[in-house]
N, C-alpha and C positions, 0 to 999 in steps of 0.2 A: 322480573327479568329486565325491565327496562331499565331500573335502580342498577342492576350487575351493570351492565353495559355503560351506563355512564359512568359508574367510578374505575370500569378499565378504560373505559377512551378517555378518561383525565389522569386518570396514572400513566395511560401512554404518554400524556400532553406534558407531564412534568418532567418525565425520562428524556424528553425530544428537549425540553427546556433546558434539561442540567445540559446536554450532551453539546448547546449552544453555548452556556454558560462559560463551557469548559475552553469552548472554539475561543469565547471572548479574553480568557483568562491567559487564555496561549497568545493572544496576538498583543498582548498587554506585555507580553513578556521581553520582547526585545529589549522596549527601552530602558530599561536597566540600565544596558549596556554605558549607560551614561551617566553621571550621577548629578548630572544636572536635570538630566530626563526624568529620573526616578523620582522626584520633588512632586511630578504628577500623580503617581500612583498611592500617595494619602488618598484624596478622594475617590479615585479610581477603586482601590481597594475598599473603600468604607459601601461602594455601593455593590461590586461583587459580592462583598462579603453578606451584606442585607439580603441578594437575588440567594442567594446559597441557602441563607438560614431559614428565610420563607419554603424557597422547594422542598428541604430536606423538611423541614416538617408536614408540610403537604405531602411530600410520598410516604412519612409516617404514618400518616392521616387515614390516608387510601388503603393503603396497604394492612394496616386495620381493619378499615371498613371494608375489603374487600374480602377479606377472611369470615368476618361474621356474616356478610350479603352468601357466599358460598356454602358458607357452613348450614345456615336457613335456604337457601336454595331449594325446592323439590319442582325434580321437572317428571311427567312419565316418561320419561326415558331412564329414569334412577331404578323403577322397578324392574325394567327391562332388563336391566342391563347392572349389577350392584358393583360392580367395578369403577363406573364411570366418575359420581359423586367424591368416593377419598381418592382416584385419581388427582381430580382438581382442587381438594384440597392439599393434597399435596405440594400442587405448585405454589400455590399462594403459602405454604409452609416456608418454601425453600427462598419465597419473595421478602418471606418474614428474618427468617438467616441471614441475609446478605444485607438488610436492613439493619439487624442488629448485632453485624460481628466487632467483634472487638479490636481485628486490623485496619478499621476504617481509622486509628487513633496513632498509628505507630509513626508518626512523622515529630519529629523531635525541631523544635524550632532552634535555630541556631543563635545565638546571644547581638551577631555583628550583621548590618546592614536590614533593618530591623524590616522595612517598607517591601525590598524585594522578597525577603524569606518570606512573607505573610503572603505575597502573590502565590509563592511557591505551593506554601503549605495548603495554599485553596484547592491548587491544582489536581496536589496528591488525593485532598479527603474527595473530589469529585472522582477520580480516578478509582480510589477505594468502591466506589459503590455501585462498580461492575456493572457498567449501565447495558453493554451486551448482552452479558449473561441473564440483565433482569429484563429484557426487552424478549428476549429466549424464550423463557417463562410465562412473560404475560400469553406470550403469540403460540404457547404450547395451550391455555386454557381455550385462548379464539380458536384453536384448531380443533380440538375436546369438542365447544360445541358447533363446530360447524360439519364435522362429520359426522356426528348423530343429529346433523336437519333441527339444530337445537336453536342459533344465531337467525335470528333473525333478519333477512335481506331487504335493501332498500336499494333495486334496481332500478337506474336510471330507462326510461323509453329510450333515449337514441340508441342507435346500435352499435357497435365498435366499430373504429375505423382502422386501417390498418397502418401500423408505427405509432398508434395514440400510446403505447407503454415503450417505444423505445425510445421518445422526444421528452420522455418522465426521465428527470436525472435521478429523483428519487427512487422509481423503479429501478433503474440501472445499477445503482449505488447499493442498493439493499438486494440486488440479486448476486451483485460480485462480492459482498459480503459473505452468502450463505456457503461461498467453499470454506471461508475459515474458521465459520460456525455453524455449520453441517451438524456436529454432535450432538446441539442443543435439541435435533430435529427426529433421532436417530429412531424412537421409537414410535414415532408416525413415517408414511408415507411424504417424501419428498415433495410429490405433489399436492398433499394437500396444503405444503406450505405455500406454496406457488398459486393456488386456489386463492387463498386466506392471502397475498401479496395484490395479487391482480384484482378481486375485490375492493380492497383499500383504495385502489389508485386508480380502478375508471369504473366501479358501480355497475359493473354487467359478471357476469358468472362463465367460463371457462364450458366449454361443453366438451373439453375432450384435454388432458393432461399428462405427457409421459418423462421422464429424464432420465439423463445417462450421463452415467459417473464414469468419467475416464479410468479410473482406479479398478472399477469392476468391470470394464468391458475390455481392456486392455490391461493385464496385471504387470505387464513389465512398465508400466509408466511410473508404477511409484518408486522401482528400480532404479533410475535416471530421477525423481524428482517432479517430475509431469506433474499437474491435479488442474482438473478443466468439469464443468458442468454444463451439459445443456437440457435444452428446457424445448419440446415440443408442445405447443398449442394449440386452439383452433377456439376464437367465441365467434359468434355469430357468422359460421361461415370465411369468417378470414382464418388460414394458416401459419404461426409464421415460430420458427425457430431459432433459438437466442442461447449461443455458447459463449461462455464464461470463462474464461482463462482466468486464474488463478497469477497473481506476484510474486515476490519474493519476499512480500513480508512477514516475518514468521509468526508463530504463534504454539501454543501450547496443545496438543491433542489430548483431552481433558477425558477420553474414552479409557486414558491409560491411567490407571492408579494409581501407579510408584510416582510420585514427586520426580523419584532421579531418571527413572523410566524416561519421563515423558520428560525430562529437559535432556534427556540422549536425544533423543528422537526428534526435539524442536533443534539441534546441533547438527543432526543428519540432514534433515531437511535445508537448514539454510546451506549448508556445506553445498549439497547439490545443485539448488538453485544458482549461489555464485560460481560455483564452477561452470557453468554454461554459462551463467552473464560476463566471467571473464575471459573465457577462451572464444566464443560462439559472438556476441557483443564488443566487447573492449578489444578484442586482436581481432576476429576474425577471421582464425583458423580453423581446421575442419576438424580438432581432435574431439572437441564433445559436440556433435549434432543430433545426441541422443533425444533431447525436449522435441526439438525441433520435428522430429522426423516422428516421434509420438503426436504433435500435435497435429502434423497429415494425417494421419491414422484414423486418428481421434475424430477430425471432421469427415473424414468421407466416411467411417461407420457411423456415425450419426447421418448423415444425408442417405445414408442407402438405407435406413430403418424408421426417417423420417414418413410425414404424410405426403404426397402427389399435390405439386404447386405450391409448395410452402417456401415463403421468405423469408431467408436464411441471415443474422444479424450475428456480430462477433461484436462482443464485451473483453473487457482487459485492462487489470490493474498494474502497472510497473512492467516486469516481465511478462505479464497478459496482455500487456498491451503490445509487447515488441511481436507478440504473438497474432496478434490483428493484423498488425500491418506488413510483417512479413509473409502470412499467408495469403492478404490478399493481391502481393505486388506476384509471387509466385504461381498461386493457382485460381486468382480470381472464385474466391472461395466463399463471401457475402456480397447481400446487396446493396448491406449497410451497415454500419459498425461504428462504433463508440471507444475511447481509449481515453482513461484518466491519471495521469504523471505516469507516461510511458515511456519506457527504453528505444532506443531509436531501433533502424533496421540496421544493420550492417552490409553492404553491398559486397564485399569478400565471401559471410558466411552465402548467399546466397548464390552466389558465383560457383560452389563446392557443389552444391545438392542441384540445381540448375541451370548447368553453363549456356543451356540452348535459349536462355531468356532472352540473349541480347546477342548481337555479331562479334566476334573479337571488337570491331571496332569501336562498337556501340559501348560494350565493355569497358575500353580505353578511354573515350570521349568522359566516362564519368567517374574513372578511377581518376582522371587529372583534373575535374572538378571541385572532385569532393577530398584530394589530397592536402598535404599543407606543405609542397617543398619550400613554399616561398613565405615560410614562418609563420602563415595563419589563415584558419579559417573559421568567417564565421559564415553562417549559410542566410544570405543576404537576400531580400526579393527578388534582385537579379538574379542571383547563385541559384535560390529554388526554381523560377521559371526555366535556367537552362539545361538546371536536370530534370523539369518537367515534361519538357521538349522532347526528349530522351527516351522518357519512359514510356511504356506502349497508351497511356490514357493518365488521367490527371487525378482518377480518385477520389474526387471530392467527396463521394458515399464515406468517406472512414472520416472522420473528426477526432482529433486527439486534443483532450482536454487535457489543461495543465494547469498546475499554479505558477506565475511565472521564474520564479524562485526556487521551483520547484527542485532537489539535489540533480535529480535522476537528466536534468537539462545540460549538464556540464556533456556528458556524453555527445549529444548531438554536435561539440567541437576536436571531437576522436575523429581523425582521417576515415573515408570513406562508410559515412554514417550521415544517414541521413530520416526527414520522415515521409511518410503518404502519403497523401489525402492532404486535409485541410489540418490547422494547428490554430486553435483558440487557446490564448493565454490570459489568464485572471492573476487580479492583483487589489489590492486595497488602496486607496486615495490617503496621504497622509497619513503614512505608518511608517515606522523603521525596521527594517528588517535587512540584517547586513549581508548577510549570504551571498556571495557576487556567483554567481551564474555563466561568466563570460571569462574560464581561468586563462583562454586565448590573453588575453589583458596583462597578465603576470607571469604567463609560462611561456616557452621558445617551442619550437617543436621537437628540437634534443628531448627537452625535462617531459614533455608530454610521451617521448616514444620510451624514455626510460621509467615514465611511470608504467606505460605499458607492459614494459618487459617483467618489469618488477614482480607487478600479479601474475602475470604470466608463470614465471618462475615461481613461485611462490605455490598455483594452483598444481603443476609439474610435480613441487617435493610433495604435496599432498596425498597424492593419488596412491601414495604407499599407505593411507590410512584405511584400517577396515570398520574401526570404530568413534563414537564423538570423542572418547579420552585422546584417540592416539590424533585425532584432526584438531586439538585445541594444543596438545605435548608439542604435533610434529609442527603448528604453527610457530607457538612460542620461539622454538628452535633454528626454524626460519631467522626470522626477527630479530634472536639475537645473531646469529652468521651473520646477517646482513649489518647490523649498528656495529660489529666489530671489523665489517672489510670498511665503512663509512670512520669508525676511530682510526685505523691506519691508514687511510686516502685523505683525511682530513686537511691535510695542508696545501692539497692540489687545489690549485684556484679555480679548475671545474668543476672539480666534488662540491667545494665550498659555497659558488654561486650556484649550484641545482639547488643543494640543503637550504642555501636564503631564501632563493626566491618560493619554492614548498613551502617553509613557514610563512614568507609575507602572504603568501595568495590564502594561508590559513588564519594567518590575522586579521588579514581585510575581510573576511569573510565571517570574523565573532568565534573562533575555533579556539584562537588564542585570546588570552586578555590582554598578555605585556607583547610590545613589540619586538619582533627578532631582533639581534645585532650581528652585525659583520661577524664568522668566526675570524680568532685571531690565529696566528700562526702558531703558538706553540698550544699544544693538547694536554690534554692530561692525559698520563702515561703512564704512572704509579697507580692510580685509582684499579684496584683489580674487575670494579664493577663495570662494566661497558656503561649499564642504563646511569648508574651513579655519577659515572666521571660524564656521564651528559650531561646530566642535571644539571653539575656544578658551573660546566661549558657554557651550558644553554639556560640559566636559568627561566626562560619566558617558558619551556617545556613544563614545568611544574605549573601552569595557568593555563593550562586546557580550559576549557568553558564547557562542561560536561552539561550545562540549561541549552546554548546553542546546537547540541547536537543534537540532544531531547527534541528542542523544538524542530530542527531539521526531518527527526526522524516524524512526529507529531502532524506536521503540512504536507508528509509527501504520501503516509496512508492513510483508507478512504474515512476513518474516523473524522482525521486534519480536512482534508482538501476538499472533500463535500459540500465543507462551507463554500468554499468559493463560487460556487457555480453557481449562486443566485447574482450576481455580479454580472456587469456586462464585461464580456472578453474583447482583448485585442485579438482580431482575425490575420492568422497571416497564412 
């Protein structure tokens, strides 16, 4: 038994290796963007590639050996019980599949820029080899035997203190995870995964375990897009309860068979999510306050089913985060909370659902704080201390963790948006990464209120969609009405300088490769294409940098951004 145990806890150690690997691989990536820069990534490359070839045969190794260690395995608990045994070989079956599939190979190297593509291609094969799903698996066999008393426990004497798992970024990061890999978990109890987490991470044993899935205690939330988890506890006497808000980052529900199924279904989901982050978030209107008003729900049925004296902690990724800190500026709802690349609050949407927060005046004092008549706002120490003033207390219980680069930061320079609590921002020393954060820099507050409108309108013609076909059709549709009222406005020197300055703030930021140029006066007008006679307009539009959105989208969920928080943060 001790033999199993060590080649899962080093098959873990090399999944947690690639998963760092990968972090490295991505932050390597930027400099590309340069091709003086790239001259570094010879060596660079030659030793990724060495850490890759080593692990991937080490998790071959394991993953072998773990097979045969299982396959000889007899515990009495195999007599007891004749299920449990080709249970876990099974897992280690399914460890052995994803080890040896055949699309871990499908990435075709391209003939030109030989130094980047090879960073590329590392990316993808680490990518291939489903380190989630295989992390899934391994923590489905710990789970096998720790609920038939099979695992062997090495509990620490001290006792648990209370916050000792909420001060664990690793605990936090690996619970805000389990909403979007829930399925992997589906045929155990929730809790014993939460058992088999809290174990790992402070060496004392849970003496009481319950959770509640917004989804089943509340059915209209998956209606609206909601998904939230909380997790009651109790070790040694301390109580304390930890809700998980769910983001907007999508993902596949792997419950559902059909391929096309489940990518309707991953198009649903995001659909709804952004439709709240841009009506609810980005405007700050009250037409969708559906999340919102489920996320009330959702915590006060969990506090009234909780235990007697339990301290109550809110978690949140992206839009789970916006979910922290607006519940707790509203209903004083934890006693602490954590939030990593989170969406800001909105002072508007809150103004709708709770106008008795503040006085009209009070109201006023911070709608002309946090506005930008006077072309710009960035929220400055000044600026936060004097909407701290403001607010009925200063919050410091919520901490919103970000990378500083983070996409989801541009928001926080949206009129009357602001954050809670405290805001630690991580970064790397001596890195490139071009992504400017501060679009104040490049954009007026016109271009900022017509980007606003834009999605606005845009979420508006949506609403007539019932399914993913018709919300990706009636997009498209959009899209193109819009670049054809943008072809016939074209020659307006406002149209023209919104459209430049949009692209430069995208070129400075690695979205683009070539720089925009001034549109000229005359259009193309014969071209029947709208997108075509763009092109030809605009050719820097054909130099999207589809690696810089990758890596934008890569740093902003908790896969990416995890890394950072071993990092000391700038506090503001």
């Amino acid at each position: 038994m001790r033999a199993l145990l060590s080649t899962l806890n080093r098959l873990n150690h090399v999944y947690n290796q690639l998963d760092l690997l990968n972090f490295r691989a991505h932050k390597n990536l930027p400099l590309t963007f340069n091709k003086e820069d790239s001259k570094k990534l010879l060596p660079q490359n030659k030793r990724l590639y060495f850490s890759y070839s080593y692990l991937n045969k080490e998790k071959s190794r394991l993953t072998n050996l773990l097979l045969n260690q299982i396959i000889d395995l007899r515990l009495p608990i195999f007599i007891k019980n004749k299920t449990i045994h080709p249970q876990m070989i099974d897992k280690v079956l399914k460890l052995q599949n994803i080890n040896q599939a055949p699309g871990k190979q499908r990435f075709k190297l391209p003939s030109r820029n030989r130094k980047i593509n090879k960073l590329k291609q590392l990316i993808t094969m680490i990518e291939n080899e489903n380190l989630n799903l295989c992390r899934g698996y391994l923590n489905q066999i710990y789970i096998i035997l720790l609920i038939h008393h099979a695992l062997p426990l090495e509990l620490r004497d001290q006792r648990y203190q209370a916050g000792e798992l909420l001060q664990d970024s690793d605990f936090r990061t690996k619970l805000l995870q389990y909403d979007y890999d829930r399925y992997l978990y589906e045929e155990f109890e929730p809790e014993n995964y939460l058992r088999l987490l809290i174990y790992n991470r402070v060496h004392r044993m849970p003496d009481y375990v319950k959770s509640f899935e917004a989804r089943k205690v509340l059915p209209e939330a998956a209606e609206c897009g909601f998904s939230a988890t909380a997790f009651q506890i109790a070790i040694d006497g301390v109580k304390e309860l930890y809700i998980a808000f769910r983001g907007t980052e999508g993902g596949d529900d792997n419950t559902i068979k059909s391929r096309s199924k489940r990518f309707e279904a991953s198009i649903l989901e995001t659909y709804k999510d952004w439709d709240y982050n841009v009506n609810a978030i980005l405007i700050g209107s009250d037409k969708n306050l559906s999340q919102l008003k489920m996320a009330r729900q959702f915590v006060q049925y969990v506090k009234s089913h909780s235990l007697s004296d339990t301290m109550i902690y809110g978690l949140g990724h992206s839009l789970g985060g916006h979910f922290v800190q607006t519940l707790q500026l509203m209903d004083d709802s934890f006693d602490a909370g954590f939030t990593l690349n989170s969406a800001p609050v909105n002072l508007k949407l809150i103004q709708h659902l709770k106008p008795e927060l503040f006085t009209p005046e009070i109201w006023q004092k911070l709608f002309d704080l946090t506005d930008d008549t006077e072309n710009v706002k960035y929220i400055t120490t000044d600026l936060k201390n004097q909407i701290n003033r403001l607010l009925p207390r200063d919050y410091s219980e919520i901490i919103n963790q970000s990378f500083e680069q983070d996409m989801t930061q541009v928001f926080y320079e949206l009129p009357f948006t602001i954050w809670v609590g405290q805001k630690w921002e991580y970064n790397l020393s001596n890195w490139q990464y071009p992504f400017k954060n501060h679009p104040r820099a490049f954009l007026s507050s016109g271009e900022i209120h017509a980007y606003q409108r834009f999605f606005e309108q845009l979420f508006a013609y949506l609403t007539i969609s019932n399914n993913s076909a018709q919300v990706v059709k009636n997009s498209m549709s959009f899209i193109r009405h819009r670049t054809r009222i943008l072809h016939d406005t074209i020659n307006d020197p406002r149209t023209a300088k919104y459209f430049f300055d949009y692209a430069n703030y995208l070129y400075q930021s690695g979205v683009f490769k070539d720089r925009p140029q001034k549109i000229s006066q005359t259009f193309i007008e014969e071209n029947n294409s709208v997108l075509r006679g763009s092109l030809r307009e605009w050719p820097f539009l054909k130099s999207i940098n589809t690696d810089m959105l990758g890596l934008a989208t890569y740093f902003h969920v908790i896969d990416g951004a995890k890394h950072f928080l071993n990092r000391k943060p700038t506090k503001l």
